[in-house]
TORPA-4810 file (N, C-alpha, C, O; in nm, 3 decimals):
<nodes>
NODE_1_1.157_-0.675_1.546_1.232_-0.553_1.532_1.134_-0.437_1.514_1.032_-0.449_1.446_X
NODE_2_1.169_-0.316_1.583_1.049_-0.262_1.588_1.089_-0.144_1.435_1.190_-0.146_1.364_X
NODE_3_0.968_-0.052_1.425_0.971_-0.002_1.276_1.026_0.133_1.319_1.004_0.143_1.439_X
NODE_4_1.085_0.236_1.274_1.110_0.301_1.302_1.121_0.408_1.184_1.197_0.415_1.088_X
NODE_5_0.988_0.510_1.240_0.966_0.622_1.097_0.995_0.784_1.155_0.988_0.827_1.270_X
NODE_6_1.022_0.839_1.048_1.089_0.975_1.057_0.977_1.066_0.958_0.949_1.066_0.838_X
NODE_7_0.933_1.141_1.077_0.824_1.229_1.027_0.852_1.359_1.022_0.897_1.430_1.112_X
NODE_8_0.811_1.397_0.862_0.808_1.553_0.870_0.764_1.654_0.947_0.689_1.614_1.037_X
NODE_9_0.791_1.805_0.944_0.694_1.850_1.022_0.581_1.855_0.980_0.575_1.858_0.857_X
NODE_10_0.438_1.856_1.060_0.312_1.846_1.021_0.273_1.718_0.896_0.180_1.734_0.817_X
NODE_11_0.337_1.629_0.895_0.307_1.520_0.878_0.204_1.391_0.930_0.201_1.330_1.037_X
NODE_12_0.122_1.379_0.809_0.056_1.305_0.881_0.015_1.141_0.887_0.034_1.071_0.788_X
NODE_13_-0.047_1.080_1.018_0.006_0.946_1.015_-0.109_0.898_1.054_-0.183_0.961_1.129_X
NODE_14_-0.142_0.749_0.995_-0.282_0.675_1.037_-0.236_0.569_1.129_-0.153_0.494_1.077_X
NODE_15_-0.270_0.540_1.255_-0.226_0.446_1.311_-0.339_0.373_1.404_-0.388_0.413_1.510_X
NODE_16_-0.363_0.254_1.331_-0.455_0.174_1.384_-0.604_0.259_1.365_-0.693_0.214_1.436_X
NODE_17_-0.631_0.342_1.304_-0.753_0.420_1.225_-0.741_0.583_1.274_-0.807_0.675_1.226_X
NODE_18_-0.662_0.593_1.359_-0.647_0.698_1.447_-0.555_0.808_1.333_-0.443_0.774_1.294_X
NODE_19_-0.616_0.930_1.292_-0.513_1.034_1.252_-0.427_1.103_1.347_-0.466_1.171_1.441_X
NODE_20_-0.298_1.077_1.312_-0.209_1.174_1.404_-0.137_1.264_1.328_-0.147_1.248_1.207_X
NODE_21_-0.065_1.358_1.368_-0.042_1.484_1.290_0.085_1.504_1.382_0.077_1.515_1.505_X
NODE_22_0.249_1.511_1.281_0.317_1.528_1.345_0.335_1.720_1.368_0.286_1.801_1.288_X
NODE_23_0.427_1.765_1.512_0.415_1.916_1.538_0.522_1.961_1.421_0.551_1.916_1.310_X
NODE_24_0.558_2.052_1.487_0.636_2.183_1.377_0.749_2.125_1.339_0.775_2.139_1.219_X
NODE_25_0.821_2.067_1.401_0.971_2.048_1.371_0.936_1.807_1.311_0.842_1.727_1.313_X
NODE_26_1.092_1.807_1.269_1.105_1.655_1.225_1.102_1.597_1.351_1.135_1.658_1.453_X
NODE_27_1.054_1.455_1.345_1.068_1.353_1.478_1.073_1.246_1.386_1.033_1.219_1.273_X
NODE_28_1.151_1.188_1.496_1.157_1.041_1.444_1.054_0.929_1.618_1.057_0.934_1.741_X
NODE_29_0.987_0.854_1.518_0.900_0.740_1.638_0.922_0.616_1.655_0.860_0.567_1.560_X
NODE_30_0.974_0.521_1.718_0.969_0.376_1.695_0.836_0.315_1.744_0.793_0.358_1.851_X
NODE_31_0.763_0.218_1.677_0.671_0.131_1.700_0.744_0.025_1.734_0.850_-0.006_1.680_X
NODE_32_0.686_-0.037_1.833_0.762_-0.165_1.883_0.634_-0.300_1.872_0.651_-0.416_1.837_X
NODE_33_0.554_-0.258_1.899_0.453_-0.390_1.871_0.372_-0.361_1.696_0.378_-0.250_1.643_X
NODE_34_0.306_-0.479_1.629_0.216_-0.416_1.531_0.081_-0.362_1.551_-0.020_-0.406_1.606_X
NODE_35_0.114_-0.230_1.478_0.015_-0.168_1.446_0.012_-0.119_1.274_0.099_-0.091_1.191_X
NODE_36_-0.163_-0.126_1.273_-0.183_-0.078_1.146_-0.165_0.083_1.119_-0.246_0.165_1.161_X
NODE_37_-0.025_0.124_1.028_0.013_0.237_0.975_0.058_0.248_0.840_0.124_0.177_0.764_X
NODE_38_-0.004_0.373_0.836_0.008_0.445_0.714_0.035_0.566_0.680_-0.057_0.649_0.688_X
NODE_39_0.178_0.612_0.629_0.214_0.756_0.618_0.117_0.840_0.515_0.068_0.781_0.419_X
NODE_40_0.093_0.966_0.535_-0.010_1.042_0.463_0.048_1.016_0.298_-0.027_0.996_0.202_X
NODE_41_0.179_1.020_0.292_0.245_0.985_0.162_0.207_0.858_0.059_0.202_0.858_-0.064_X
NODE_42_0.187_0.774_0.135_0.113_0.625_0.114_-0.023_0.621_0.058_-0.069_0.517_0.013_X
NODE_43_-0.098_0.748_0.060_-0.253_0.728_0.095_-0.253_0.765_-0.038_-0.177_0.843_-0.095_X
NODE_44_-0.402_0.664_-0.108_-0.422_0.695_-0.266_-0.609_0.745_-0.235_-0.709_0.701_-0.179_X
NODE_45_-0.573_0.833_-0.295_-0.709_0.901_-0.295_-0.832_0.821_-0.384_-0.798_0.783_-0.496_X
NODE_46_-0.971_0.794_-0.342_-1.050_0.738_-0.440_-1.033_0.761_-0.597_-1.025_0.682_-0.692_X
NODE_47_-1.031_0.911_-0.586_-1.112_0.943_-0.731_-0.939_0.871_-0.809_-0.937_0.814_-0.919_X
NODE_48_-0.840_0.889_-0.741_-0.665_0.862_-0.847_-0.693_0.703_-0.839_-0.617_0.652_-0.922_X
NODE_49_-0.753_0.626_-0.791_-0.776_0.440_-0.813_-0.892_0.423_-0.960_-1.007_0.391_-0.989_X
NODE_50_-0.779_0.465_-1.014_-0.863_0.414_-1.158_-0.813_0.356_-1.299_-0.833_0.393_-1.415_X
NODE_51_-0.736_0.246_-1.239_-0.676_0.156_-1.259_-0.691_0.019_-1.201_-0.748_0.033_-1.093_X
NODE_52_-0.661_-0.125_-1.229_-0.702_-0.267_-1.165_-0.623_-0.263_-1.068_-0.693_-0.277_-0.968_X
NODE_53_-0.498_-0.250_-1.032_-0.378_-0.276_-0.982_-0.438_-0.146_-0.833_-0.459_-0.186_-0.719_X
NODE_54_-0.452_-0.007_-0.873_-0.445_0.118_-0.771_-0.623_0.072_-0.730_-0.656_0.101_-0.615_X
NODE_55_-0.709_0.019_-0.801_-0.847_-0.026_-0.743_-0.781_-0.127_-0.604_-0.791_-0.105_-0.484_X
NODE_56_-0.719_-0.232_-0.671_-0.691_-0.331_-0.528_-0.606_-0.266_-0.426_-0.609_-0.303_-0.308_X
NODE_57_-0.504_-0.133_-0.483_-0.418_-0.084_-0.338_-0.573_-0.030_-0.277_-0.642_-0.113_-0.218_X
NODE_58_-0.598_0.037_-0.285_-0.732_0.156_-0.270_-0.805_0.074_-0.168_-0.843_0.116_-0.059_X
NODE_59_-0.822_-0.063_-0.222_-0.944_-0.166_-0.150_-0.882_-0.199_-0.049_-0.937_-0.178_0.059_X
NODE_60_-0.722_-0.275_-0.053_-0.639_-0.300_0.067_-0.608_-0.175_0.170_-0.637_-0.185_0.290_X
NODE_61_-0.551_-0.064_0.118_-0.565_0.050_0.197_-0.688_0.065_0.314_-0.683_0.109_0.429_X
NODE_62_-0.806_0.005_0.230_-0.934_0.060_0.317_-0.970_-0.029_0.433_-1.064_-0.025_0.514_X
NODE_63_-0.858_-0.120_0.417_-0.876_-0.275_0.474_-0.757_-0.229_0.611_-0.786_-0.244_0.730_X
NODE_64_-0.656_-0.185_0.573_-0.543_-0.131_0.677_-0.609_0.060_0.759_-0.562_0.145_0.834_X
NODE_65_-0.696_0.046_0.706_-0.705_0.222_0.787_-0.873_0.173_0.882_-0.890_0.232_0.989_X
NODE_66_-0.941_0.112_0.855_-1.028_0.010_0.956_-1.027_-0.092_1.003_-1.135_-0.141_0.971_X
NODE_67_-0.970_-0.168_1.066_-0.974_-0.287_1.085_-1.093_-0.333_1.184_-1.111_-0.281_1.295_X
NODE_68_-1.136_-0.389_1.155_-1.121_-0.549_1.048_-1.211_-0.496_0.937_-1.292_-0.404_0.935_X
NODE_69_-1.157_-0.616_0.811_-1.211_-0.545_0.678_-1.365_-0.641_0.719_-1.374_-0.747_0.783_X
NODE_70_-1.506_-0.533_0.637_-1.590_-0.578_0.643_-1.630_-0.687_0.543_-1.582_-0.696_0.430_X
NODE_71_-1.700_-0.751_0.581_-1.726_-0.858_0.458_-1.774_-0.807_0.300_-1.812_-0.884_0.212_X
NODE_72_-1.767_-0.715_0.292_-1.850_-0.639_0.159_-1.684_-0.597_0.098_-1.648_-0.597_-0.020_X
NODE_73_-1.605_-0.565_0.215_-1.491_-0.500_0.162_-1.353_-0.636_0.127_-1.242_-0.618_0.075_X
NODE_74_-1.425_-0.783_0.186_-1.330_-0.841_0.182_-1.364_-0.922_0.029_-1.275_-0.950_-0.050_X
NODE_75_-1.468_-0.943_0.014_-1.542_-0.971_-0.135_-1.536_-0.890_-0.202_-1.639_-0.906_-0.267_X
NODE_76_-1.457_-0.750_-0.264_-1.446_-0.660_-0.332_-1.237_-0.696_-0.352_-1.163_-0.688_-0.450_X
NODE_77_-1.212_-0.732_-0.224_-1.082_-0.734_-0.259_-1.069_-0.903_-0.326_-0.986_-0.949_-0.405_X
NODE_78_-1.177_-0.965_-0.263_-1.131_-1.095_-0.335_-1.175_-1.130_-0.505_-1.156_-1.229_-0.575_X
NODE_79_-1.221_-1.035_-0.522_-1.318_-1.033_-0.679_-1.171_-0.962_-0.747_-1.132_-1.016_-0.850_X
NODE_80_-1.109_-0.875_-0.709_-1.041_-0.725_-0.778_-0.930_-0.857_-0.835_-0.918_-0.902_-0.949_X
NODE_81_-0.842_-0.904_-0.677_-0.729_-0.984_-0.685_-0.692_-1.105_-0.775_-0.586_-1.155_-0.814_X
NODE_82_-0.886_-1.143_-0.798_-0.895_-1.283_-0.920_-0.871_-1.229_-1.034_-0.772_-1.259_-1.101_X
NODE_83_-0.955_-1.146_-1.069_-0.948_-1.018_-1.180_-0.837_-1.014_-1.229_-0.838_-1.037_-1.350_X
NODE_84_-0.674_-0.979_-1.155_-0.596_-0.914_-1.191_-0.508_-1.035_-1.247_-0.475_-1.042_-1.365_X
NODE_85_-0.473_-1.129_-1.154_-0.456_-1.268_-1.141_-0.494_-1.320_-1.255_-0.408_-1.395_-1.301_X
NODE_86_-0.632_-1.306_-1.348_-0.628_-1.397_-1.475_-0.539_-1.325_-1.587_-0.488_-1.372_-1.688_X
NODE_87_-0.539_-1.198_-1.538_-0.464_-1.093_-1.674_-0.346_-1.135_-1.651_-0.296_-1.201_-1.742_X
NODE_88_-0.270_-1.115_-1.535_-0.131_-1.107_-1.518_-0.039_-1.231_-1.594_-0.055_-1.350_-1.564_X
NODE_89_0.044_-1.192_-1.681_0.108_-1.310_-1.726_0.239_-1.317_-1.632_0.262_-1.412_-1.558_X
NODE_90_0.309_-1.222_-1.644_0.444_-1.196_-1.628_0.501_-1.212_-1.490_0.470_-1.144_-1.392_X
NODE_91_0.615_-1.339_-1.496_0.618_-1.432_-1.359_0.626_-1.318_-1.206_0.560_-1.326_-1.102_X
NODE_92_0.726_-1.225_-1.244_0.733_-1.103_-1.132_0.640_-1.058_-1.074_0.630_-1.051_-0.952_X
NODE_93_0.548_-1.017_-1.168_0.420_-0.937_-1.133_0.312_-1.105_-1.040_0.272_-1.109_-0.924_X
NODE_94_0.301_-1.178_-1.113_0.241_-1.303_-1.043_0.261_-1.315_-0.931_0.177_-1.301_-0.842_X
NODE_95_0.438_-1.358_-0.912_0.440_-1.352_-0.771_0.485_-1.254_-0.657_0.530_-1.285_-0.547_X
NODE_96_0.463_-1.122_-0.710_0.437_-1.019_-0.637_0.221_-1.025_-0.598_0.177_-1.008_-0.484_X
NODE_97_0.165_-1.041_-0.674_0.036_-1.064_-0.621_-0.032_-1.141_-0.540_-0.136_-1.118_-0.477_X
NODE_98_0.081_-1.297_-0.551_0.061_-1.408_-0.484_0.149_-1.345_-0.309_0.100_-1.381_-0.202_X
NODE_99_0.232_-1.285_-0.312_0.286_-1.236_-0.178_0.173_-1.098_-0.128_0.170_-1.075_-0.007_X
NODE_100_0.099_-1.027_-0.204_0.016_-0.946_-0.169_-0.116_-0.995_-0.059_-0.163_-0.944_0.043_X
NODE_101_-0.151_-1.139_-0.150_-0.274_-1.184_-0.080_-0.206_-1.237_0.039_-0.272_-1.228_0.143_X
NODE_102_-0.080_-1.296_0.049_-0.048_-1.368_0.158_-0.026_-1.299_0.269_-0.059_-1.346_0.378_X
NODE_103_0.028_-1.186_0.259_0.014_-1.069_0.362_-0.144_-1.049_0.341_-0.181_-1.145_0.409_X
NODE_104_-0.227_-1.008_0.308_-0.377_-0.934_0.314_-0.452_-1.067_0.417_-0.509_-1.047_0.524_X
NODE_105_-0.431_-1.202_0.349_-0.472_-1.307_0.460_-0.426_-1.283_0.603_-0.509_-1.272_0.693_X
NODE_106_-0.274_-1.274_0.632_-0.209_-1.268_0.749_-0.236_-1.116_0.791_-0.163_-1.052_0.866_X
NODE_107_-0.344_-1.072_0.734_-0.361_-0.930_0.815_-0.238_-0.838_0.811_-0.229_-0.766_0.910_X
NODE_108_-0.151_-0.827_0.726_-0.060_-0.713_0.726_-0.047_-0.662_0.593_0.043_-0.678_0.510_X
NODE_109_-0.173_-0.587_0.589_-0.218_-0.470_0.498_-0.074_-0.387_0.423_-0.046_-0.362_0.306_X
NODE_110_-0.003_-0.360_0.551_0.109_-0.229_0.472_0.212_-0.286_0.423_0.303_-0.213_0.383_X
NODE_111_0.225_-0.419_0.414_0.345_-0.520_0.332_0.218_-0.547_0.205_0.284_-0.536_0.102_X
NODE_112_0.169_-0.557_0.190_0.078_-0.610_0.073_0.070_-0.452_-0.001_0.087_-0.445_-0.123_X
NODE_113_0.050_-0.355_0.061_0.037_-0.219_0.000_0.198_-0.204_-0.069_0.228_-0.167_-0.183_X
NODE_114_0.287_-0.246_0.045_0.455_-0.211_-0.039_0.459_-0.262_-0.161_0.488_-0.197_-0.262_X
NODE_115_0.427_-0.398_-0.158_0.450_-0.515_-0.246_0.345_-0.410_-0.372_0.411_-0.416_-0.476_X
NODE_116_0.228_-0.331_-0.400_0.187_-0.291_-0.490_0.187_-0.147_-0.527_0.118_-0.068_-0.590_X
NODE_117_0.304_-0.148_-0.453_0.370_0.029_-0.496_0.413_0.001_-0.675_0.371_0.054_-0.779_X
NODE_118_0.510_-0.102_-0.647_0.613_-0.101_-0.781_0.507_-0.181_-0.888_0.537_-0.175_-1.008_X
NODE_119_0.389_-0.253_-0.850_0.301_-0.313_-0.953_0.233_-0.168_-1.020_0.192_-0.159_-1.136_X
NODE_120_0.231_-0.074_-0.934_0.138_0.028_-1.008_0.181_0.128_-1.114_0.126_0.189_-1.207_X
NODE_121_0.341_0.118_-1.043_0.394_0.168_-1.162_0.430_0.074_-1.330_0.441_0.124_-1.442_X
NODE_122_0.439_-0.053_-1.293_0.476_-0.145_-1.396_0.323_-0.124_-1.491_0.311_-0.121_-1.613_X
NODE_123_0.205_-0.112_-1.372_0.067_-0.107_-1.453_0.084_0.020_-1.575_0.079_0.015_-1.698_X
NODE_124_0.108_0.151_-1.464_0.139_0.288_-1.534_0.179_0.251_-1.673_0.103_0.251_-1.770_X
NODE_125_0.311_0.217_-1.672_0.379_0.178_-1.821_0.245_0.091_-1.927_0.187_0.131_-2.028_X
NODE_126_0.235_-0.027_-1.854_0.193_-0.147_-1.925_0.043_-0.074_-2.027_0.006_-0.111_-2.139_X
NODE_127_-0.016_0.031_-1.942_-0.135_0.104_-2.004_-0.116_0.262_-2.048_-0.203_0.348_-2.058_X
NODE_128_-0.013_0.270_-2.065_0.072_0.415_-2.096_-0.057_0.558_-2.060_-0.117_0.641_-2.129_X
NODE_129_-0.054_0.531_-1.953_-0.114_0.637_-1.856_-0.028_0.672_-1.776_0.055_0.585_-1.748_X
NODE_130_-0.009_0.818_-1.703_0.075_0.884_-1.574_0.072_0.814_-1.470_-0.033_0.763_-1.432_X
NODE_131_0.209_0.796_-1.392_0.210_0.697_-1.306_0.137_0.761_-1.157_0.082_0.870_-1.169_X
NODE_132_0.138_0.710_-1.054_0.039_0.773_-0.949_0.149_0.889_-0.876_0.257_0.873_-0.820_X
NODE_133_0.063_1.019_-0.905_0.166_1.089_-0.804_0.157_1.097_-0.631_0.105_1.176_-0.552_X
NODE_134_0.224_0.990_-0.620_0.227_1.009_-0.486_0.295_1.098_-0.430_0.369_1.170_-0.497_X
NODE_135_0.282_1.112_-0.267_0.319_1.201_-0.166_0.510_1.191_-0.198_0.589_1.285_-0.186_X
NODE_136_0.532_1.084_-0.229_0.682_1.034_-0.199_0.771_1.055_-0.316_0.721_1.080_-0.426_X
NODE_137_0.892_1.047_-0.302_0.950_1.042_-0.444_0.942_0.913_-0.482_0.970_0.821_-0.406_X
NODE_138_0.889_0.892_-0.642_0.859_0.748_-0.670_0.975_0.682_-0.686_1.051_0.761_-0.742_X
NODE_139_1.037_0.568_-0.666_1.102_0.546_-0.759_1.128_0.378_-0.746_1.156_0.330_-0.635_X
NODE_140_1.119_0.311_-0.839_1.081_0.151_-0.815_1.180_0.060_-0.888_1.182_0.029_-1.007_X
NODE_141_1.278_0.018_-0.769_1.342_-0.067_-0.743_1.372_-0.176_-0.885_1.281_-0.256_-0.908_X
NODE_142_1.477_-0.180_-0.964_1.484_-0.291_-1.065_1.462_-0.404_-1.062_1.451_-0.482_-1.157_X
NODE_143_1.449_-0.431_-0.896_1.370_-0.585_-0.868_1.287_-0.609_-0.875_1.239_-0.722_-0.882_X
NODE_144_1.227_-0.485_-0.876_1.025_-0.488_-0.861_1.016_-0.514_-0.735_0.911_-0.566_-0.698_X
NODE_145_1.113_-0.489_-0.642_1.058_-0.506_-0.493_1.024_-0.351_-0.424_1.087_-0.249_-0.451_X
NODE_146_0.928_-0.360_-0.342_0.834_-0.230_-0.278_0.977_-0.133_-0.221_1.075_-0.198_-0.184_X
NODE_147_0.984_0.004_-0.217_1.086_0.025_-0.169_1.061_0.078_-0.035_1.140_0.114_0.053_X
NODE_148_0.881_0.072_-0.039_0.915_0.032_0.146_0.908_-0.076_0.264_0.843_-0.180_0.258_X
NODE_149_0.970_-0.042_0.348_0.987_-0.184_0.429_0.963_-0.183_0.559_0.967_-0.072_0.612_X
NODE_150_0.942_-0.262_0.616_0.900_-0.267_0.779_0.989_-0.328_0.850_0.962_-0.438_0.898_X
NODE_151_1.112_-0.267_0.870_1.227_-0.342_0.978_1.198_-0.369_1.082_1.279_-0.422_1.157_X
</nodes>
């Protein structure tokens, strides 16, 4: 099923490493095969990953906006993910991390990024620091499931 995103005007979009920039007015685009994308809304800036949870989006991010991740970058995500993995008690958060790596193995970066939208906010709380202001309106699902999705 292909994905189908609705872009602001002058919105901007990473696709397969490529910046694109939508024109003046809204469009909507369907992708029909996969490609690696990422709405400008999505994107966490270095210096705001300073946290365990926004360190591993940050690392996966960098993994979905180059492909293929380099070996320096895939040993940074595999060090972060053990890391988080011995802290994590709480069964949700577990197996939201255990579905993160399984997408990051199968190469689909922006399901592993969804899946750690709603961890970053659970982090936010858990270390009573401001949650990440992203591009988007936050707002995270009582399931703890990502509220974005790739139809």
């Amino acid at each position: 099923m292909p994905l189908k995103l609705k872009l602001a005007a002058n919105e901007k979009l990473v696709v397969n490493g490529a910046v694109l920039v939508n024109g003046a007015y809204r469009a909507s685009i369907l992708v029909r095969n996969f490609a690696h994308i990422m709405r400008e809304k999505d994107v966490l800036q270095e210096a705001d990953a300073n946290t365990p949870t926004k360190r591993l989006y940050f690392t996966v991010q960098a993994m979905l906006l180059a492909p293929p991740p380099s070996p320096t970058l895939l040993e940074t995500y595999s060090a972060l993910h053990r890391d988080l993995a011995e802290v994590f008690t709480r069964p949700d958060l577990c197996h939201a991390l255990a579905d993160v790596h399984a997408f990051v193995v199968a190469g689909d970066y922006y399901k592993a990024l969804a899946k750690l939208h709603p961890m970053i906010e659970v982090e936010a709380g858990l270390l009573k620091v401001d949650p990440p202001r992203w591009r988007r309106a936050s707002a995270v699902p009582a399931s703890g499931e990502a509220a974005a999705s790739r139809d």
